[in-house]
C-alpha positions in Angstrom: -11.0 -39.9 10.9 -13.2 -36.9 10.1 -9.7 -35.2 7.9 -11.2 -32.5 5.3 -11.5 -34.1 2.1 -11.8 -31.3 -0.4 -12.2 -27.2 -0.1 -14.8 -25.7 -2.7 -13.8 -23.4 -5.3 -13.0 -19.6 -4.0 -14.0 -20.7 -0.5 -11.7 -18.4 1.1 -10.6 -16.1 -1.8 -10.2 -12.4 -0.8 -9.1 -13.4 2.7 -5.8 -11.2 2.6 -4.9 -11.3 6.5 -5.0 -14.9 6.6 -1.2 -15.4 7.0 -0.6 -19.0 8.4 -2.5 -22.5 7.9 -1.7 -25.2 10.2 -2.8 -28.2 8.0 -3.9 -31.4 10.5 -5.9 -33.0 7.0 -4.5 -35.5 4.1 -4.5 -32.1 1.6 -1.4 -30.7 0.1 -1.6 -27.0 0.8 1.1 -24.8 -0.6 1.9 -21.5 0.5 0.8 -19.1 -2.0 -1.4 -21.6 -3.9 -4.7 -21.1 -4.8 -5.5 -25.0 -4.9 -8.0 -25.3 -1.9 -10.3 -22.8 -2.4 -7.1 -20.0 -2.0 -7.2 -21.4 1.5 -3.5 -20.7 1.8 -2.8 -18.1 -1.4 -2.3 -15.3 0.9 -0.5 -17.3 3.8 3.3 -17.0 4.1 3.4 -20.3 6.3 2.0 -23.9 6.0 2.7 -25.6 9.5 1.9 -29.5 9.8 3.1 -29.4 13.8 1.9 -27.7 16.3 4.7 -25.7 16.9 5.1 -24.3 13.3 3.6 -21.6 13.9 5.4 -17.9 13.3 2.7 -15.6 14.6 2.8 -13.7 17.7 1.3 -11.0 19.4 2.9 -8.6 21.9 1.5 -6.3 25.2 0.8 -3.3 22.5 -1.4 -5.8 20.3 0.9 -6.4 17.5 0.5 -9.1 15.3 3.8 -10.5 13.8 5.1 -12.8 11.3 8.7 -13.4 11.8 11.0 -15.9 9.6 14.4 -15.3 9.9 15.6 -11.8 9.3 12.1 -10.5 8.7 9.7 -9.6 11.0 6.1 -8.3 9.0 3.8 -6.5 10.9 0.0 -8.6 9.9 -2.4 -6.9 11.9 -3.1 -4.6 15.1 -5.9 -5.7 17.9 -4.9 -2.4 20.2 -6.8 0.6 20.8 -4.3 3.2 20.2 -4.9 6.1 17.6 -1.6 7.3 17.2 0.9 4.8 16.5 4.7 4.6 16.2 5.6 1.0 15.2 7.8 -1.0 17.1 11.7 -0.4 15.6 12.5 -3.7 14.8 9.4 -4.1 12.5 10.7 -4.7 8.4 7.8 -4.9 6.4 3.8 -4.0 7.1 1.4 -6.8 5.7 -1.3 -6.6 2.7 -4.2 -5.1 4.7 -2.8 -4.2 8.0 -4.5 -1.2 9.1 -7.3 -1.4 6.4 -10.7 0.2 7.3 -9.0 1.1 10.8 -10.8 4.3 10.7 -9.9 5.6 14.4 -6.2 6.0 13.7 -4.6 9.6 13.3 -1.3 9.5 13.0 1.2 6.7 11.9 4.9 6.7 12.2 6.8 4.1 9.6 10.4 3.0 11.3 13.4 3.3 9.3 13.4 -0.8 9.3 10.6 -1.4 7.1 11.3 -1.9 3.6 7.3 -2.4 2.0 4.3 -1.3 3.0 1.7 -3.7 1.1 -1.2 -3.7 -0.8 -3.7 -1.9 0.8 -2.2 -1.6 4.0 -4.1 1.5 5.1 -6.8 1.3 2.6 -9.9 3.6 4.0 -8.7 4.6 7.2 -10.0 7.8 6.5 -9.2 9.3 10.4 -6.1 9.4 9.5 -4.3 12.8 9.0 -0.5 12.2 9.4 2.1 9.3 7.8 5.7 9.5 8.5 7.3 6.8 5.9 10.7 5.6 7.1 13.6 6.3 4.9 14.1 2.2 3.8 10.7 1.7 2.2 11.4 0.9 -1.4 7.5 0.0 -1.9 4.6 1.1 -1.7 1.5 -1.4 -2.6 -1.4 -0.6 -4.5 -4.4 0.7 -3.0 -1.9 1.3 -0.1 -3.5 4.9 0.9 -7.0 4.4 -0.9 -9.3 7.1 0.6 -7.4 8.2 3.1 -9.6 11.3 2.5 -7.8 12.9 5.7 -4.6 13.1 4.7 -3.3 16.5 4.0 0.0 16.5 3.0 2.4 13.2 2.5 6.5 12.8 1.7 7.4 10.0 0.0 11.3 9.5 0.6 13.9 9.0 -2.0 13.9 5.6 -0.9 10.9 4.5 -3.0 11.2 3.1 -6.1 7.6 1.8 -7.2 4.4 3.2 -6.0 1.0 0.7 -7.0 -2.0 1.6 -9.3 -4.4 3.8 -6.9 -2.5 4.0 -4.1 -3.6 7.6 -3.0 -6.8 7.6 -4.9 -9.5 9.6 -3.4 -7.2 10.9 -0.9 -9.3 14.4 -1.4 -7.9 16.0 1.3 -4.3 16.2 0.6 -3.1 19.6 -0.7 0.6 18.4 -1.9 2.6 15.4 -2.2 6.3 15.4 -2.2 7.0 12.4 -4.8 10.3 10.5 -4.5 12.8 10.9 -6.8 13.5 7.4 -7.0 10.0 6.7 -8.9 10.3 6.2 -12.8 7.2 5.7 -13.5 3.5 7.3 -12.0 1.6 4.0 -12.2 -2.3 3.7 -13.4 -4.5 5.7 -10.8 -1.7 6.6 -8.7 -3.7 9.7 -7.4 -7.1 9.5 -8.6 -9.7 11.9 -7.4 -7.3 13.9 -5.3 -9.4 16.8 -5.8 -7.8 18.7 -3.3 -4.3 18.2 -4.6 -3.0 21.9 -5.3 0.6 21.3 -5.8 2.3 18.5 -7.3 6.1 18.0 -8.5 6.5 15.2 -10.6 10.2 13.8 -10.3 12.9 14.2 -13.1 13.6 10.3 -12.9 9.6 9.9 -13.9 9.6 8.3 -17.5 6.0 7.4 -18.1 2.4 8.7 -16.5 -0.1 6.0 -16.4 -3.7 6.7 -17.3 -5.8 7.9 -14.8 -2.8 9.2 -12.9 -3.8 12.4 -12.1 -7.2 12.2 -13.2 -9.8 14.8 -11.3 -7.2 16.0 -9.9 -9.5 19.6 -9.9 -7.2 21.5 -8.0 -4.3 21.5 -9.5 -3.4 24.6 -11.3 -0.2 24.0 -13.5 2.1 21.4 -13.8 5.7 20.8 -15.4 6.2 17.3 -17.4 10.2 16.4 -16.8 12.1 16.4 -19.9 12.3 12.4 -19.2 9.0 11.5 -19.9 8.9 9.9 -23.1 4.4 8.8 -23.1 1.5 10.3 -21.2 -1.1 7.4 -21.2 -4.8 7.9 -22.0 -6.9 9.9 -19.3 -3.7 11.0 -17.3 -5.0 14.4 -16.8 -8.4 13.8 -17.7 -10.9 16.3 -15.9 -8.4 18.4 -14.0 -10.4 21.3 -14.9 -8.4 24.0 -12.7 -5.2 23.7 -15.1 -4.3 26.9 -16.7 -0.6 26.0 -17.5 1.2 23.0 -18.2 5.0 22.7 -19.3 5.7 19.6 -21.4 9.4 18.4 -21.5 11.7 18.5 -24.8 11.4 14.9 -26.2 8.1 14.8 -24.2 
């Protein structure tokens, strides 16, 4: 019949909501396989029947993935500005709320364990994140330009925090860093020019470059005795320092 023969190079690179591909051609498409133009590199499903599918969508407008004992939140179609996410939710998608610039506040249930790569990435409306006590990870780029925020805790839970996660987040004042984080990635908080206050855990090992770059607010800091490097730029241009205590073995 008229079956798809072949998908071009890159055809559908970059398309990080695109969870599920219900394959009716002669192609093998694989789940996380960029084969196919990356037709189904970001898709957590490959369905050949018609009743494969894993998404659905409830009266609120939230878009689900479920499999099992997981249940990812993929993206949001309602109109509501201040969320709190359904209970039973366990992990929030790459890209979620990205560019949803009209939400305010945000409350993370207990139940979700990862909050992926860029999941609020420029929603710069909003101004208040509760993170549930269970995330262990936060993605990369996860909080990019939130430029609203003013304030953030990141429970003890967390264990890894991505490259940029809260860069250009200008308006946030202080950050409350969990003390399960060993190391402050590349870019981690990048521009926060607004950042005034900033405790830096005693588990923390190793500051990436860029981590606190232009960070032109801050005024002193204390480097834990733990921290064995300080990469190249860390504090590059955080021209409001007058004080800094570096760790013994530092």
């Amino acid at each position: 019949g008229g079956s798809i023969k072949s998908i071009g190079t890159d055809a559908f690179k970059c398309c990080y909501r695109l969870v599920e591909v219900y394959n009716k051609s002669s192609l093998t498409i694989t789940a996380g396989n960029s084969d196919n133009g990356y037709v189904a590199y970001y898709a957590k499903n490959v369905y050949t029947t018609e009743d494969g599918s894993k998404l659905s969508t409830d009266e609120n407008g939230y878009v689900t993935y479920t499999n099992e004992t997981e249940k990812i939140l993929v993206a949001y179609t309602g109109t509501e500005t201040n969320l709190v996410l359904p209970s039973d939710i366990t992990g929030i998608n790459q890209h979620t709320f990205a560019d949803c610039k009209n939400l305010t506040n945000i409350t993370i249930p207990d139940n979700v364990t990862s909050l992926g790569d860029s999941a609020f990435y420029n929603c710069t409306g909003l101004t208040n994140v509760t993170i549930g006590n269970s995330v262990t990870n936060i993605g990369k780029e996860a909080f990019y330009n939130c430029s609203g925020l003013t304030s953030i805790i990141i429970p003890d839970s967390v264990g890894s925090i991505g490259g940029n996660a809260f860069q250009d987040c200008t308006g946030l004042t202080n950050i409350t860093i969990s003390n399960g984080i060993t190391k402050i990635n590349t870019s981690t908080f990048y521009r926060c020019s607004g950042l005034t206050d900033v405790i830096i855990p005693n588990n923390v090992t190793y500051i990436s470059n860029f981590a606190f770059a232009d960070c032109s607010s801050l005024t002193s800091i204390i480097i834990p005795d733990g921290v064995t490097g300080i990469d190249n730029y860390a504090f590059e241009d955080c021209s409001g320092l007058t004080s800094i205590t570096i760790g013994e073995g530092t």
